[in-house]
VEXDOPA-791300 format. One record per residue (C-alpha): chain; residue number from 1; residue in three letters; x negated, z negated, y. Coordinates in Angstrom, 3 decimals. Layout:
BEGIN
<pt c="A" k="NUM" r="ALA" X="X" Z="Z" Y="Y"/>
...
END
This chain:
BEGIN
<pt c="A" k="1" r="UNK" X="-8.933" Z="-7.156" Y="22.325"/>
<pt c="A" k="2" r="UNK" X="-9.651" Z="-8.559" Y="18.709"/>
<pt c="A" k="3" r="UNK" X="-9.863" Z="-12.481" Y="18.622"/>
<pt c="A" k="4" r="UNK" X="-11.128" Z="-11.534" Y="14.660"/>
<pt c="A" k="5" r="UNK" X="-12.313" Z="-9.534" Y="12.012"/>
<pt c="A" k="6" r="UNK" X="-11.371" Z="-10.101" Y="8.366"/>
<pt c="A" k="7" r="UNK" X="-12.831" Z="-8.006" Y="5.550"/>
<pt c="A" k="8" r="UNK" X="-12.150" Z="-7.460" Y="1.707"/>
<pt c="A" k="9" r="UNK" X="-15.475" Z="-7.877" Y="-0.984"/>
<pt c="A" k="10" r="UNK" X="-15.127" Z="-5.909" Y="-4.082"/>
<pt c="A" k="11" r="UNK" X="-15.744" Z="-2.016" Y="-3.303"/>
<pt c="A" k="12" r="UNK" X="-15.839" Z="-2.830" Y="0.603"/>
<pt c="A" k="13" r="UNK" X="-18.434" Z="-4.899" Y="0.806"/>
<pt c="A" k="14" r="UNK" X="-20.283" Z="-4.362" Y="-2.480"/>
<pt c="A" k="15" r="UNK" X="-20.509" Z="-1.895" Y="-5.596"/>
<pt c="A" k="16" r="UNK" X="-18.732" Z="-5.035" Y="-7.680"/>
<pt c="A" k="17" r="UNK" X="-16.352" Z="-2.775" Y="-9.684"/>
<pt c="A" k="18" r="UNK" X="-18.697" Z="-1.837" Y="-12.519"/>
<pt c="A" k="19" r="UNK" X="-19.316" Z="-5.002" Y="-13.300"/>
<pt c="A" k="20" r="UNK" X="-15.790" Z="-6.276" Y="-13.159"/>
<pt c="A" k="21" r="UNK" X="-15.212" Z="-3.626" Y="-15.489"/>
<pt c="A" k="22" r="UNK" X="-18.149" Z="-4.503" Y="-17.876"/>
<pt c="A" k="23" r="UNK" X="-17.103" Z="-8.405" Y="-17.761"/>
<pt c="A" k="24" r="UNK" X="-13.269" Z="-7.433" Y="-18.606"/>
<pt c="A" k="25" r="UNK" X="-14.768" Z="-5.340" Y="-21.398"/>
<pt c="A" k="26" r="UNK" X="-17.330" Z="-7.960" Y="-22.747"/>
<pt c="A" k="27" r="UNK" X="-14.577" Z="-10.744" Y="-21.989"/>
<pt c="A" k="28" r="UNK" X="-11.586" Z="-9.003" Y="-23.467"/>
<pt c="A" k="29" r="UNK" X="-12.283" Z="-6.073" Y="-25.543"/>
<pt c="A" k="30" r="UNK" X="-13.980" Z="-7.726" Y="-28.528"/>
<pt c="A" k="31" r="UNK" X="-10.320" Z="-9.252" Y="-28.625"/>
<pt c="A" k="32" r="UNK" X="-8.131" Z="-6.812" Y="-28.602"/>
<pt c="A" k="33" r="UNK" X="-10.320" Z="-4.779" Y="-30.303"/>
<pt c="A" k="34" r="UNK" X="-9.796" Z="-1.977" Y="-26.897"/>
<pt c="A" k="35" r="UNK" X="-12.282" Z="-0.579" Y="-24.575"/>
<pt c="A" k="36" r="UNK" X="-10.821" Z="-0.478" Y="-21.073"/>
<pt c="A" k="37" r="UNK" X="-11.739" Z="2.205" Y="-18.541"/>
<pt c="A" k="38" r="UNK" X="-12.440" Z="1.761" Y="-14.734"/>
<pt c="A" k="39" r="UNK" X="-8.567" Z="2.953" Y="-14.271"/>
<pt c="A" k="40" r="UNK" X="-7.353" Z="0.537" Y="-17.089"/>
<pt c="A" k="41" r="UNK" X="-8.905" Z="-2.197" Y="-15.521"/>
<pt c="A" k="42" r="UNK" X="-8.371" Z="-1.246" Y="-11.516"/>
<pt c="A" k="43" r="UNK" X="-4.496" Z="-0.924" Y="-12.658"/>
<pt c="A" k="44" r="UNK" X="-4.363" Z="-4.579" Y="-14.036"/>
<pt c="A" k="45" r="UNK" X="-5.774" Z="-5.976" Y="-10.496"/>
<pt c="A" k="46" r="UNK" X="-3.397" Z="-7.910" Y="-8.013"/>
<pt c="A" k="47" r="UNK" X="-3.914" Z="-11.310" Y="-9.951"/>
<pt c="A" k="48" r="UNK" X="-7.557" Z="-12.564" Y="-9.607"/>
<pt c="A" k="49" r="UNK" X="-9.729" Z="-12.295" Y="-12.433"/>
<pt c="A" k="50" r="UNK" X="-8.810" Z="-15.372" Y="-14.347"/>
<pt c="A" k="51" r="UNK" X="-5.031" Z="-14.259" Y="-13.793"/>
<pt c="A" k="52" r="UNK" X="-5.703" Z="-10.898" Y="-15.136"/>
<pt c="A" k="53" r="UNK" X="-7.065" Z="-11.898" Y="-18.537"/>
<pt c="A" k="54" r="UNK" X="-4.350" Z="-15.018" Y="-18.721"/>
<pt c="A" k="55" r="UNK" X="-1.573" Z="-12.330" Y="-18.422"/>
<pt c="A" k="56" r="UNK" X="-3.304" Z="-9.997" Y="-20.906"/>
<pt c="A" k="57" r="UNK" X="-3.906" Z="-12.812" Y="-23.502"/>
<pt c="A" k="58" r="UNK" X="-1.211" Z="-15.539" Y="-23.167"/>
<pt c="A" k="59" r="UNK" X="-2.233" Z="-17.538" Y="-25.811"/>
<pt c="A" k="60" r="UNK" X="-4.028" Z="-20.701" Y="-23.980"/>
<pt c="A" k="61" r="UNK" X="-6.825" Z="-21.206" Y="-25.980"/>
<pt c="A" k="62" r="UNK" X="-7.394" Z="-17.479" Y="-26.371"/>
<pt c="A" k="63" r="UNK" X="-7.748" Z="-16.638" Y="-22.681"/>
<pt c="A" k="64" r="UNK" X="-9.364" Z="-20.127" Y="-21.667"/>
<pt c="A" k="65" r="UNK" X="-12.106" Z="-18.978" Y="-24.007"/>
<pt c="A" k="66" r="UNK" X="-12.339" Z="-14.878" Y="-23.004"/>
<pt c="A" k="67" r="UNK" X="-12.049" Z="-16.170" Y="-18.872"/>
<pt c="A" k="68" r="UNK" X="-15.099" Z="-18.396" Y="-20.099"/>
<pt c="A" k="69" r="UNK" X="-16.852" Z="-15.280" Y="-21.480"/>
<pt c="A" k="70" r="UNK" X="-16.080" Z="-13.132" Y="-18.299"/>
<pt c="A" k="71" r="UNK" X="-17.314" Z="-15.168" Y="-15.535"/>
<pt c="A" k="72" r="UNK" X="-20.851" Z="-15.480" Y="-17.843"/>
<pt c="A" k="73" r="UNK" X="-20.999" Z="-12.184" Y="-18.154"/>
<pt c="A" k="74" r="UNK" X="-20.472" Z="-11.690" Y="-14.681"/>
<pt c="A" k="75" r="UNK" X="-22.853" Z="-14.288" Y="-13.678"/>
<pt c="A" k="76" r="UNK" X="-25.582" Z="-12.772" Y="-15.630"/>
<pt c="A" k="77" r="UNK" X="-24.919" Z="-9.062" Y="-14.990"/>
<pt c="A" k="78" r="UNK" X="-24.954" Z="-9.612" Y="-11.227"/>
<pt c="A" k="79" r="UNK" X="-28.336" Z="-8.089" Y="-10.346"/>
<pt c="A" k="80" r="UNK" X="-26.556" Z="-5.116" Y="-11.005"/>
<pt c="A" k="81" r="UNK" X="-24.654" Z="-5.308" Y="-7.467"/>
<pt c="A" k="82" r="UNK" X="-25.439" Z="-3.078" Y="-5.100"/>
<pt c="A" k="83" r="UNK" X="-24.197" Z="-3.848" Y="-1.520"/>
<pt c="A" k="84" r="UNK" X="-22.814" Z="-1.133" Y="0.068"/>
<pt c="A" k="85" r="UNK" X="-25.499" Z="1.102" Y="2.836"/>
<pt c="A" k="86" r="UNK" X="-25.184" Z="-0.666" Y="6.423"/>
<pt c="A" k="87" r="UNK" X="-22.981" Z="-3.758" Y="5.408"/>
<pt c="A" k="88" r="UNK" X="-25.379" Z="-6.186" Y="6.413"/>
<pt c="A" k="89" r="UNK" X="-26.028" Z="-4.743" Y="9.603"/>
<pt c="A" k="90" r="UNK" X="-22.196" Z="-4.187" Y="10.184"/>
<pt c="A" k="91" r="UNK" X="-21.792" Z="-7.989" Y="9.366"/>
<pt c="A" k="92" r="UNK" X="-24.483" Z="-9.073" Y="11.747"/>
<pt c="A" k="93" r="UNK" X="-23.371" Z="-6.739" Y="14.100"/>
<pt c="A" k="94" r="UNK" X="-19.734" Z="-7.901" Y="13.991"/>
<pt c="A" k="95" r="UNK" X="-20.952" Z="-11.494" Y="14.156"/>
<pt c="A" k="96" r="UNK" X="-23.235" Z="-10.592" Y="17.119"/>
<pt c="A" k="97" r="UNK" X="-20.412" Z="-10.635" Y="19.330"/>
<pt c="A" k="98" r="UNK" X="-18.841" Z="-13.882" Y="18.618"/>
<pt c="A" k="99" r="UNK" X="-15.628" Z="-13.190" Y="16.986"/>
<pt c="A" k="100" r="UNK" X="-14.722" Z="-15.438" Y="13.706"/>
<pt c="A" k="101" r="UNK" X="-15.698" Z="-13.731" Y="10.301"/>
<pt c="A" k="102" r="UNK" X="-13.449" Z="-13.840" Y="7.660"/>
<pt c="A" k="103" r="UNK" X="-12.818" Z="-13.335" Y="4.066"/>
<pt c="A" k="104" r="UNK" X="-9.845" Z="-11.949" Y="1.818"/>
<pt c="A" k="105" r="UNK" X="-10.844" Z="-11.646" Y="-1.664"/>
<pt c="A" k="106" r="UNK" X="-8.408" Z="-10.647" Y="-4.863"/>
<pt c="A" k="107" r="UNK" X="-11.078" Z="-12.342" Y="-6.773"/>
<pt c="A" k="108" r="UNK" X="-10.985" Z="-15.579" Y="-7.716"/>
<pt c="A" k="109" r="UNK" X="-13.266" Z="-18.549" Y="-6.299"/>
<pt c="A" k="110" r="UNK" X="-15.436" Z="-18.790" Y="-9.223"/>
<pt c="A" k="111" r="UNK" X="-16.554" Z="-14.749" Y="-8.890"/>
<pt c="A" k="112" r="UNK" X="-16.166" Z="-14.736" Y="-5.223"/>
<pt c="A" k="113" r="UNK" X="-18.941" Z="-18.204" Y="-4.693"/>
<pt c="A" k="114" r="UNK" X="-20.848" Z="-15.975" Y="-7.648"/>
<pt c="A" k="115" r="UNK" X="-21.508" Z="-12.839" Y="-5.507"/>
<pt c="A" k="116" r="UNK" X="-21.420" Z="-14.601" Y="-1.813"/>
<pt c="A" k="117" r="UNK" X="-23.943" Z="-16.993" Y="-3.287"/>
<pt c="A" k="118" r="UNK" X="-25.983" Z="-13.591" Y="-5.334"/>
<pt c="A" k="119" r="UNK" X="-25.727" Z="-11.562" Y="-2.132"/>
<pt c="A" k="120" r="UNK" X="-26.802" Z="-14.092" Y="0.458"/>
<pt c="A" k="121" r="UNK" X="-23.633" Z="-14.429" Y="2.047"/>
<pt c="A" k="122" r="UNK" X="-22.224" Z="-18.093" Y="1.216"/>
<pt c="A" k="123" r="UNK" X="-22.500" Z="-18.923" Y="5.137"/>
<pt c="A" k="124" r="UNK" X="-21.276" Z="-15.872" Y="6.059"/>
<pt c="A" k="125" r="UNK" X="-17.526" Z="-16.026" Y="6.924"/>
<pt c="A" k="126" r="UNK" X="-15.727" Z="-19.018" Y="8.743"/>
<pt c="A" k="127" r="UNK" X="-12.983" Z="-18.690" Y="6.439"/>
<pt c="A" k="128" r="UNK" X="-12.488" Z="-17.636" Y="3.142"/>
<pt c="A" k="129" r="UNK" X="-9.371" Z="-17.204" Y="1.221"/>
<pt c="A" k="130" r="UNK" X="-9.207" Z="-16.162" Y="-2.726"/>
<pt c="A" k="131" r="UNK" X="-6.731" Z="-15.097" Y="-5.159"/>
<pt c="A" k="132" r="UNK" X="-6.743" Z="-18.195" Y="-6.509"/>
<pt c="A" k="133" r="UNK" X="-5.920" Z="-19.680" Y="-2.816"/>
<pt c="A" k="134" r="UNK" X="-3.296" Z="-16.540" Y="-2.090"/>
<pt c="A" k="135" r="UNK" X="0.497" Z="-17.630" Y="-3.488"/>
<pt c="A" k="136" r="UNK" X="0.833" Z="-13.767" Y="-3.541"/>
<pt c="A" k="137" r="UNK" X="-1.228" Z="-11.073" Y="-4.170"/>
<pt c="A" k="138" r="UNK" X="-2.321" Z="-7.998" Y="-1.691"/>
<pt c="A" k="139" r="UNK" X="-0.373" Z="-6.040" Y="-0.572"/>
<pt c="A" k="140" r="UNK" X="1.759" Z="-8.750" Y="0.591"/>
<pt c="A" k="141" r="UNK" X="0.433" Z="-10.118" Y="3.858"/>
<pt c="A" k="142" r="UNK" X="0.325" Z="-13.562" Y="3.143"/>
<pt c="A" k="143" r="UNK" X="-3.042" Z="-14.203" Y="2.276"/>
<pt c="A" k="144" r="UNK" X="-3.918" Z="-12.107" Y="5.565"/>
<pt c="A" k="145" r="UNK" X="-2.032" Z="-14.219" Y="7.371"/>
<pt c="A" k="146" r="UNK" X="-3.323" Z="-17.226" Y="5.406"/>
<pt c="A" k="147" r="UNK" X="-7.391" Z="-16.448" Y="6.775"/>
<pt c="A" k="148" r="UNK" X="-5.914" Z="-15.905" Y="10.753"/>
<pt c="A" k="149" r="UNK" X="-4.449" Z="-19.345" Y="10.471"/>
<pt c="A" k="150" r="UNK" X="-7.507" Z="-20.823" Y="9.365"/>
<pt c="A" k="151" r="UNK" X="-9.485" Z="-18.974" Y="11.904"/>
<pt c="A" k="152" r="UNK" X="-6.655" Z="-20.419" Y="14.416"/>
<pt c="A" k="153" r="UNK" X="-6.037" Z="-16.747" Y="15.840"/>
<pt c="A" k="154" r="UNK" X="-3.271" Z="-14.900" Y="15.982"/>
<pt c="A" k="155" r="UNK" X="-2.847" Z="-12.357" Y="12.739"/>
<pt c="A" k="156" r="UNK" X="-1.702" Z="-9.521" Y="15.385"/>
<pt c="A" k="157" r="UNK" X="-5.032" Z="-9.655" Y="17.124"/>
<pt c="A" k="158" r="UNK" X="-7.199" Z="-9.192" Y="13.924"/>
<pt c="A" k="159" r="UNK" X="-8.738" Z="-6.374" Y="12.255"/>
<pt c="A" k="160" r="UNK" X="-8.641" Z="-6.651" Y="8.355"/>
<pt c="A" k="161" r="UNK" X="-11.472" Z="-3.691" Y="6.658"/>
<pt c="A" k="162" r="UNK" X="-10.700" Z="-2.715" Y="2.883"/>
<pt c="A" k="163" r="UNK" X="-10.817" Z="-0.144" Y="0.830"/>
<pt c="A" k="164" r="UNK" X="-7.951" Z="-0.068" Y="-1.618"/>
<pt c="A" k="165" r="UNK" X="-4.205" Z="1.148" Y="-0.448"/>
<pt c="A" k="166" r="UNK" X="-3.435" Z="-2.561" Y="-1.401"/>
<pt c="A" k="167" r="UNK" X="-5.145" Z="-3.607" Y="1.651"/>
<pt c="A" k="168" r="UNK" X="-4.271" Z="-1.407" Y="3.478"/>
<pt c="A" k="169" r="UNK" X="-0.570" Z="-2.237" Y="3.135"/>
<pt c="A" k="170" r="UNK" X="-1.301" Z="-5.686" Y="3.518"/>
<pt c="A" k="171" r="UNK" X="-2.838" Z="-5.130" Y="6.552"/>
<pt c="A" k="172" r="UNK" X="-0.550" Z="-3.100" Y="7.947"/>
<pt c="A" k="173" r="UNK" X="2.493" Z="-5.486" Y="7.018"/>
<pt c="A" k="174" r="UNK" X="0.421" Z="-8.531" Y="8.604"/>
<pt c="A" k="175" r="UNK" X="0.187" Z="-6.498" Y="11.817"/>
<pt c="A" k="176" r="UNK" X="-3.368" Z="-6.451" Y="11.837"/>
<pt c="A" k="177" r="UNK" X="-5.904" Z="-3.191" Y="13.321"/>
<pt c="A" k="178" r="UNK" X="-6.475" Z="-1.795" Y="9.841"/>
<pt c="A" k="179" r="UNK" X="-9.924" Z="-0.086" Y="9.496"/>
<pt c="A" k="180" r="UNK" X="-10.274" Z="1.970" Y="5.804"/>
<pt c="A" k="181" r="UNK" X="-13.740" Z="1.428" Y="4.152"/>
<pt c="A" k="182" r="UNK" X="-14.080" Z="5.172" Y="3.385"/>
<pt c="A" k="183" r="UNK" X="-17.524" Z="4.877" Y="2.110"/>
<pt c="A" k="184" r="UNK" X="-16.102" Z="3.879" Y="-1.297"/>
<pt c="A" k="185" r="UNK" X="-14.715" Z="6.749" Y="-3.017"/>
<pt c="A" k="186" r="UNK" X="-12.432" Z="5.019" Y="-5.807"/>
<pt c="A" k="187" r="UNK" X="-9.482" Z="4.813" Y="-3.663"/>
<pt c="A" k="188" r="UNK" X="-10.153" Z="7.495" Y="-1.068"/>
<pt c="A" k="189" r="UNK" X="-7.578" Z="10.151" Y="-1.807"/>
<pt c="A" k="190" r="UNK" X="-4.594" Z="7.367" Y="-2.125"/>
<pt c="A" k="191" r="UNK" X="-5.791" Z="5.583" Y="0.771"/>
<pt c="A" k="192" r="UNK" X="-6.024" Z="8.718" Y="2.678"/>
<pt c="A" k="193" r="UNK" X="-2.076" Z="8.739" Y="1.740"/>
<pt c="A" k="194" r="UNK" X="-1.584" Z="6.403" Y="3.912"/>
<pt c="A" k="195" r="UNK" X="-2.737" Z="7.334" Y="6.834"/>
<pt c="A" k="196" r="UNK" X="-4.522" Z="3.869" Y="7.709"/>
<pt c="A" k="197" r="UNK" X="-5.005" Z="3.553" Y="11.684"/>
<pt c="A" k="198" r="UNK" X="-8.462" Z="3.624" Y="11.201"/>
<pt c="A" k="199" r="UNK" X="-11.219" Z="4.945" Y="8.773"/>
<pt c="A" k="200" r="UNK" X="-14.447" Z="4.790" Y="8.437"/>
<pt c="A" k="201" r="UNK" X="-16.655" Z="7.041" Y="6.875"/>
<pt c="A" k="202" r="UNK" X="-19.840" Z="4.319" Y="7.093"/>
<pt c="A" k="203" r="UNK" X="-19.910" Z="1.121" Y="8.230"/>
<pt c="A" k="204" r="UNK" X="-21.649" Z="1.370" Y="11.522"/>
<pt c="A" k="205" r="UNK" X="-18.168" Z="2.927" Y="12.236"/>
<pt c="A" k="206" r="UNK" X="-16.665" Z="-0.443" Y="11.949"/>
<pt c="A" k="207" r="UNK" X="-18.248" Z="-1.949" Y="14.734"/>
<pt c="A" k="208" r="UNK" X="-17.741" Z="0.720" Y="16.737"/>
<pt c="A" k="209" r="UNK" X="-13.657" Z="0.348" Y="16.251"/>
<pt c="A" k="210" r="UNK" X="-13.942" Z="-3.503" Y="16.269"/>
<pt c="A" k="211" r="UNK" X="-15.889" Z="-2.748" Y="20.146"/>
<pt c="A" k="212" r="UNK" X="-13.399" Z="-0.501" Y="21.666"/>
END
């Protein structure tokens, strides 16, 4: 039996990735004078956002200013979210029979409040953790581990759904049930590589794995 269920955001939760990619271009392009590509930018994540752009453009005052310009630009552009087909019901199902919610994000707090608060889901999850909270990045367990302790469970009786092979290595290394979110295709094939314990095609399949 699960005493949890912890779940990624960008690409499991909701379409963010265009927009991340838009922000990084609109943010850091006009100084570098580059356009960046969904893989260019997918291949920088690990760091959250504001990590990302500080360890493409070292110079303080340069990346202070372009981190300024990203989160603005991902403010503004966020109507442009779409949240995946049957998350919400997933969520409300998976709340529905009591087990804590929570949240681990590569994203950093200022994007992650911007889309919870966008989408509707600031009350959401009992516990949230960042990658500005995380001392390591996904795929290291850490920040896995990091949610179960705030949720007071044990991290071996948790279920962690993402859709990257990141967190699906995390997962696995932080002993959790780990459920693939198949319905987004951007990592498919490598995740498939894997062979995750679970996947799920839609997310109605989630709360079916999370019940048995």
């Amino acid at each position: 039996m699960l005493d949890a269920v912890l779940f990624d955001l960008d690409g499991t939760l909701a379409d963010t990735i265009p927009l991340i990619v838009a922000s990084w271009n609109a943010a850091v392009g006009p100084i570098t004078g580059l356009t960046y590509s969904l893989e260019d930018v997918i291949s920088r994540f690990g760091p959250s956002d504001s990590g990302m752009i500080r360890r493409e453009l070292p110079e303080e005052a340069v990346w202070r200013d372009a981190d300024e310009m990203y989160h603005a630009y991902y403010r503004k552009h966020h109507g442009k979210v779409v949240v995946f087909d049957g998350v919400p019901e997933m969520l409300a199902a998976v709340r529905a029979t009591g087990l804590p919610v929570g949240l681990m994000t590569g994203k950093g707090r200022r994007s992650a409040d911007i889309t919870l608060a966008h989408l509707g889901w600031a009350g959401t999850f009992d516990a949230i953790v960042t990658g500005d909270e995380a001392e390591k990045p996904k795929p290291n367990p850490e920040p896995l581990i990091q949610v179960a302790r705030m949720l007071g469970v044990d991290p071996r009786k948790c279920a962690y759904v993402g859709d990257s092979p990141a967190d699906v290595k995390a997962g696995r290394a932080a002993g959790m049930k780990t459920i693939a979110a198949g319905w987004h295709a951007v990592y498919a094939e490598k995740v498939r590589a894997l062979r995750p314990e679970h996947w799920a095609e839609h997310p109605s399949e989630v709360v079916r794995i999370v019940q048995e």
